[in-house]
C-alpha positions as CSV (number, residue, x, y, z in Angstrom):
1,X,180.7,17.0,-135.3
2,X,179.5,15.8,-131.2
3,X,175.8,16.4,-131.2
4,X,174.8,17.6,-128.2
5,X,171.5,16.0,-126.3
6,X,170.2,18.1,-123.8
7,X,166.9,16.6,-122.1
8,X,163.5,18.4,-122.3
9,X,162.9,17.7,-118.5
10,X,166.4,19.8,-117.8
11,X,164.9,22.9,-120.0
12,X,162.0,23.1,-118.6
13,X,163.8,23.0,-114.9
14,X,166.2,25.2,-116.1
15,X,163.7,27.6,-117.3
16,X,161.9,27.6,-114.4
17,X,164.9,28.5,-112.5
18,X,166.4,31.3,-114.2
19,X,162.7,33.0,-114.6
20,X,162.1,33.4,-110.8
21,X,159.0,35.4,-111.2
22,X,157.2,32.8,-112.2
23,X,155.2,30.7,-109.7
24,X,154.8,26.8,-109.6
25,X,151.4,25.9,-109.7
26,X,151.8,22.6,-107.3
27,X,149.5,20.0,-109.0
28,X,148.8,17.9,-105.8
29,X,147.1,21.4,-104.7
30,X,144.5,20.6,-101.9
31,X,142.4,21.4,-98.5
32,X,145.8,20.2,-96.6
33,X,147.6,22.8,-97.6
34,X,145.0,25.3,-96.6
35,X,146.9,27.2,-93.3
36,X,144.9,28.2,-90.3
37,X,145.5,31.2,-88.3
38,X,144.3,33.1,-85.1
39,X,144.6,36.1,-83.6
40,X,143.1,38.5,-80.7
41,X,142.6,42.2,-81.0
42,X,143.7,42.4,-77.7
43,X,146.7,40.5,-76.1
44,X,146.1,42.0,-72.3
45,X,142.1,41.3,-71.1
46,X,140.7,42.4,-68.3
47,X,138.9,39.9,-66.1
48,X,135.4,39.5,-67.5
49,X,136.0,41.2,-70.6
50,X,135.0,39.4,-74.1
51,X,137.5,38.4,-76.2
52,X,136.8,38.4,-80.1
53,X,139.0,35.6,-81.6
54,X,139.9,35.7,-85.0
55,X,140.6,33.0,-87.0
56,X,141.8,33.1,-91.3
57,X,142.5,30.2,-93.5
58,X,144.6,31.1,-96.3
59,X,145.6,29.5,-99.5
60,X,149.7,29.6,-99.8
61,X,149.6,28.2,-103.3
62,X,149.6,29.3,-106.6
63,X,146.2,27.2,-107.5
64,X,142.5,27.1,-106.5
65,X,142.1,24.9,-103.6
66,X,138.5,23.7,-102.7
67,X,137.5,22.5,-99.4
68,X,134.9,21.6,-97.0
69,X,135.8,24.9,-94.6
70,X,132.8,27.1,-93.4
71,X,134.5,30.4,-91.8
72,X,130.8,30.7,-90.0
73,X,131.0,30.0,-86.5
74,X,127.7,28.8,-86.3
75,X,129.3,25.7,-87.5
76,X,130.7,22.5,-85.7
77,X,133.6,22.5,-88.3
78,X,135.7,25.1,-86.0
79,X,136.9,23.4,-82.6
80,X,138.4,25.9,-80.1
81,X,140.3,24.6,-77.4
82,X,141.8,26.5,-74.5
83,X,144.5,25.9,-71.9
84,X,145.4,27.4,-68.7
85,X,147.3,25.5,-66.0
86,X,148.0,22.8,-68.2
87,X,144.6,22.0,-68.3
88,X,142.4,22.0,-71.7
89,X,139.4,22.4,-72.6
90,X,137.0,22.7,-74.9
91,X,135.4,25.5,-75.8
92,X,131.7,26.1,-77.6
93,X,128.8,29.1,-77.4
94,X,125.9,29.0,-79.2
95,X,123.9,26.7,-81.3
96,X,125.8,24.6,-84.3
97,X,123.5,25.1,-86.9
98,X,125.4,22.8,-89.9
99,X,127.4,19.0,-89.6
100,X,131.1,19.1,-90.3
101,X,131.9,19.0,-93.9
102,X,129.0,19.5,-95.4
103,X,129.5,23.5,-96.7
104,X,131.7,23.7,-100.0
105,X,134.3,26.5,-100.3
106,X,136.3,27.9,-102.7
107,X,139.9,29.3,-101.9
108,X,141.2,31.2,-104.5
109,X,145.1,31.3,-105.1
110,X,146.7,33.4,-102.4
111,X,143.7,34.2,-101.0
112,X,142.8,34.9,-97.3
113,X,139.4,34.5,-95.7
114,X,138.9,35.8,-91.9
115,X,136.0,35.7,-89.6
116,X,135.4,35.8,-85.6
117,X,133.9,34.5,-82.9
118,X,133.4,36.6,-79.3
119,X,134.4,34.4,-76.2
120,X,132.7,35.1,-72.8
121,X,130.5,32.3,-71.8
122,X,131.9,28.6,-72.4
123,X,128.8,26.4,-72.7
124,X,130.9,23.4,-72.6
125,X,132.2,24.1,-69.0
126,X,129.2,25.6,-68.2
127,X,131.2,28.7,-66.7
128,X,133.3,31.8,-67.7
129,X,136.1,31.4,-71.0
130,X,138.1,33.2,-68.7
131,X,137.1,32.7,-64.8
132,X,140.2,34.2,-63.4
133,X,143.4,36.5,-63.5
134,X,146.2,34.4,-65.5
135,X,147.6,33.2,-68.6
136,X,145.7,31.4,-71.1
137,X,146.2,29.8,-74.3
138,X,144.2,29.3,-77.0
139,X,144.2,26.2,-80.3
140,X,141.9,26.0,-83.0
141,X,141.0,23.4,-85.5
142,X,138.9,23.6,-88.7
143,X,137.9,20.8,-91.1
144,X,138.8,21.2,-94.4
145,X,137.5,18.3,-95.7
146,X,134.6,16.1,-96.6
147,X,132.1,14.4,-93.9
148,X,133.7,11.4,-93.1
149,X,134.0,9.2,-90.0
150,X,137.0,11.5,-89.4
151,X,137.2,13.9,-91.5
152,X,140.6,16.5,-92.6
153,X,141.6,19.0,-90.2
154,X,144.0,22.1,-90.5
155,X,145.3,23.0,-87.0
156,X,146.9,26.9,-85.7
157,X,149.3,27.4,-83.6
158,X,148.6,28.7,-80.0
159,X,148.0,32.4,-79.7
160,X,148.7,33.5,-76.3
161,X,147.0,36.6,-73.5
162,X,146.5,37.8,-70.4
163,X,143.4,38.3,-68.7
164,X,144.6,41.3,-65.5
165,X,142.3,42.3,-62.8
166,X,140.1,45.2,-63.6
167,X,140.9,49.1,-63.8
168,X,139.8,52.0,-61.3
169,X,137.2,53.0,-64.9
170,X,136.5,48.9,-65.0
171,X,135.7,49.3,-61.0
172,X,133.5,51.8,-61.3
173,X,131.5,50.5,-64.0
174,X,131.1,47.3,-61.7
175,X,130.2,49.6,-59.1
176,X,127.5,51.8,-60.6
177,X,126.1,48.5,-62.2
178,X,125.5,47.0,-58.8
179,X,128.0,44.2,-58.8
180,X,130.5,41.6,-60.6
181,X,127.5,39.3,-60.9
182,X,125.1,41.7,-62.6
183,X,128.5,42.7,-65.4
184,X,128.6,38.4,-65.9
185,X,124.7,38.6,-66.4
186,X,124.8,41.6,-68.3
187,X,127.4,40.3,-70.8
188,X,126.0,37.2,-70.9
189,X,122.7,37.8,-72.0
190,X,122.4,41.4,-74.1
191,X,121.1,44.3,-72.8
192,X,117.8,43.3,-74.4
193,X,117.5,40.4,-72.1
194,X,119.3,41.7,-68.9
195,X,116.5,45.2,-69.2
196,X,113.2,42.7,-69.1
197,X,111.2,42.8,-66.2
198,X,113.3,46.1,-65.1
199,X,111.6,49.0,-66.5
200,X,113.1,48.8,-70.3
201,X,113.2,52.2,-71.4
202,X,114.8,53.3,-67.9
203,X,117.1,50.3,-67.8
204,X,118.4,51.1,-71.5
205,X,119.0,54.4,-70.7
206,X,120.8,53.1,-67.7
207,X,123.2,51.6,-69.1
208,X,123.6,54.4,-72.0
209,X,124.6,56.7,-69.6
210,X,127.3,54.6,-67.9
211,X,128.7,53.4,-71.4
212,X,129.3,57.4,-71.7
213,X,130.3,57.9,-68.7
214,X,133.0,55.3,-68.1
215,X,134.0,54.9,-72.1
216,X,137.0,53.9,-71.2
217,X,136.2,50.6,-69.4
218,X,136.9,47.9,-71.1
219,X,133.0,46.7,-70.6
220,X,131.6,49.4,-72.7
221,X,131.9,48.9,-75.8
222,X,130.3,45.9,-76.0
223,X,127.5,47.0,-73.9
224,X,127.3,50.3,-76.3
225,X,127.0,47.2,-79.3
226,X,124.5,45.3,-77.4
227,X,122.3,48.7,-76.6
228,X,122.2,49.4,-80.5
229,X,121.3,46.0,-81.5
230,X,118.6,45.7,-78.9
231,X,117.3,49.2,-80.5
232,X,117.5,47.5,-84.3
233,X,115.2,44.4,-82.8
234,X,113.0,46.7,-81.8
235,X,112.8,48.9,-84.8
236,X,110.7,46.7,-86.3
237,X,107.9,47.5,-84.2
238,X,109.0,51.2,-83.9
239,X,110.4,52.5,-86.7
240,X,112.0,55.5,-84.6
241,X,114.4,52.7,-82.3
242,X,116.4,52.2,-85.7
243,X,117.2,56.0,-86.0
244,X,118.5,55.3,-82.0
245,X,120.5,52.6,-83.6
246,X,122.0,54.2,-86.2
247,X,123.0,56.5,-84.1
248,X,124.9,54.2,-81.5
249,X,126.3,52.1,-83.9
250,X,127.5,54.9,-85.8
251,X,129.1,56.6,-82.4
252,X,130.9,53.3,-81.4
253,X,132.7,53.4,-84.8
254,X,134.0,56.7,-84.2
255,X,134.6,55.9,-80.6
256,X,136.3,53.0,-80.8
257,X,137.5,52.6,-85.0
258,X,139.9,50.3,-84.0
259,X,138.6,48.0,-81.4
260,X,138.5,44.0,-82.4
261,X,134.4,44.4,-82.9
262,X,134.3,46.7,-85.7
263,X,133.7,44.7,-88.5
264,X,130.7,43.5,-86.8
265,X,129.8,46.5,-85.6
266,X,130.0,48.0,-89.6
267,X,127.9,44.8,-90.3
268,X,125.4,45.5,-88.1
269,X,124.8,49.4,-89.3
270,X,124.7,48.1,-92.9
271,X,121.8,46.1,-91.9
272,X,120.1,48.3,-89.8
273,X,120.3,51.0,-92.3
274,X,118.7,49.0,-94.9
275,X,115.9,47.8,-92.9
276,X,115.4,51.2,-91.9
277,X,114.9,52.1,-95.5
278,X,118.0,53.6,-96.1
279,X,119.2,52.0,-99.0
280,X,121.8,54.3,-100.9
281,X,123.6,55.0,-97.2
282,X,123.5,50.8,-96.8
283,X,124.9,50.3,-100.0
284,X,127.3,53.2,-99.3
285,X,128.5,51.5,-96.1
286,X,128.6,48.5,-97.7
287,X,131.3,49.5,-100.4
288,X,133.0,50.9,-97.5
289,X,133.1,48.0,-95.6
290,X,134.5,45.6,-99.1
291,X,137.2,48.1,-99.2
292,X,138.1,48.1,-95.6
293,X,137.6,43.7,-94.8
294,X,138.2,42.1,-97.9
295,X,138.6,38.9,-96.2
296,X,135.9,38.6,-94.3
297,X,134.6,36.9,-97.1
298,X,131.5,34.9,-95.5
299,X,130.2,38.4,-94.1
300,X,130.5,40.6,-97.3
301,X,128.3,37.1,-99.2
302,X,125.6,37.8,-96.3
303,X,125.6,41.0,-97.2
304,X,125.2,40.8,-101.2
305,X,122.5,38.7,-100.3
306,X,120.2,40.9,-98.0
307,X,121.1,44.3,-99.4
308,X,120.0,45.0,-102.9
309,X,121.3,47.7,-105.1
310,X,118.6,50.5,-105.2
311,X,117.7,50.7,-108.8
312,X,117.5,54.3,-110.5
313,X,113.4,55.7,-111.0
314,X,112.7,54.5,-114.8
315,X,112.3,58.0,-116.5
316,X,108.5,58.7,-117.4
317,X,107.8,57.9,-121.3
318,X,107.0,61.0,-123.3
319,X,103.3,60.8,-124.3
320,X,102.8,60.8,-128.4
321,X,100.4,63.3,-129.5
322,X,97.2,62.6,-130.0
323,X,96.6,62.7,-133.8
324,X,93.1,63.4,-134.0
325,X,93.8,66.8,-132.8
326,X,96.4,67.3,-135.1
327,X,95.9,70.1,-138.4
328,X,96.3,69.6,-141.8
329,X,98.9,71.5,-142.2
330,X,100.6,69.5,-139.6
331,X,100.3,66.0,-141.2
């Protein structure tokens, strides 16, 4: 009788093969696999209008991947870079409030985590994202591993738009605002900022009535964002400005449900609720909001830690009769 030797190696290949439902786990699994992403809500801008760029890293693997990633921007660990004329440069806005590498994260298998980042205002040119009319195009890196002289990064490909001059609504926004200076200004600083020194209450209002009355311009909605949020500062001083901001915040959602903003915007109205005391309509909202983003991750952790679940009234404890008053009879 020929014995037959068949190799273990050559099962287990051969098993592997013929059960293709089964997934690989790769055992060299690490951050340089991680894939980075971006995208625009919006491929067509108009000129002066912010663009919210979003940006996911997603695991492609069948194992847990941990890496040095933060998807905050508030972080130096995401470097945006754009091009236009076959010129490039960098882009930054706002303050970087960690060092590269230092926040740990934890990517699940084939798991997704998104977050975003509004570009008007380049500090880093000390002008406009977007200055002109034209083509632009936008790169991204993100480190993905540890703080070291230079340290791991994941690159995305280019996402591409168009920034076009502005519509007649766009015009007459400009218009009824005063000028193309005052929109920069305007969008620059918040409407809390641009309304000091002018009379707040009647500059607020202001600008509520042309976000109503030109909704269609491509400025107003993130005026109508920045109205609400200046209403929710100020709520802490006047507890009747948060019920204003509820109410904007609310409206822009139903306005606008799918404009690039309105995770944020969702964000903002869970905390607003809450701080306006309305916790079962926060948590509500929040629920909501875990259904509708699951990957924005680093946004639904924020929220778990400010909002608290609102814990049921403990039921009062049934007072035991008194048994000096008790009868005879009764003992």
């Amino acid at each position: 009788m020929t014995r037959r030797v068949v190799s273990l190696g050559f099962v287990l290949v051969a098993a592997a093969f013929l059960s293709g439902a089964q997934t690989v786990t790769p055992p060299d699994a690490g951050p340089q696999q991680l894939r980075l992403t971006l995208a625009t809500g919006k491929r067509v801008q108009t000129l002066y209008e912010s663009l919210v760029l979003s940006y996911t890293i997603a695991n492609p693997t069948g194992a847990v991947i941990r890496s040095n990633a933060t998807m905050s921007y508030t972080s130096a660990c995401l470097q945006i870079s754009i091009t236009s004329g076959g010129k490039v440069v960098p882009f930054h806005t706002g303050p970087y409030a960690e060092s590269i590498g230092t926040h740990e994260t934890t990517h699940e298998a084939r798991a997704v985590m998104t977050g975003d980042v509004v570009i008007f205002f380049n500090n880093a040119t000390e002008g406009l994202a977007f200055p002109r009319t034209g083509r632009y195009s936008i790169n991204a890196k993100m480190c993905v591993g540890p703080p070291v002289e230079e340290p791991l990064m994941i690159e995305s490909g280019p996402v591409e738009i168009e920034v076009q001059e502005p519509s007649w609504a766009d015009r007459k926004f400009i218009d009824a605002l005063g000028s193309e200076a005052e929109l920069v200004d305007l969008l620059r600083r918040g409407t809390g900022s641009f309304c000091m020194g002018k009379g707040r209450g009647e500059c607020l209002d202001r600008l509520s009535v042309l976000v109503d009355t030109y909704p269609q311009s491509a400025y107003a909605p993130e005026i109508a964002r920045s109205l609400a949020i200046t209403h929710a500062f100020q709520g802490r001083k006047s507890h009747s400005e948060y019920s204003i901001a509820i109410d904007q915040l609310t409206d822009f959602l139903q306005r606008w449900p799918n404009h690039p903003l309105s995770a944020d915007v969702s964000y903002d109205l869970i905390v607003t609720l809450d701080e306006a005391g309305r916790s079962q309509r926060a948590i509500d909202t929040m629920d909501r909001f875990e259904s509708d983003y699951p990957d924005r991750v680093h946004m639904i952790t924020q929220l778990h830690r400010k909002i608290r679940p609102v814990e049921p009234e403990p039921e009062p404890t049934p007072a035991l009769p008194d048994k000096s008053t008790q009868s005879d009879s009764d003992q």
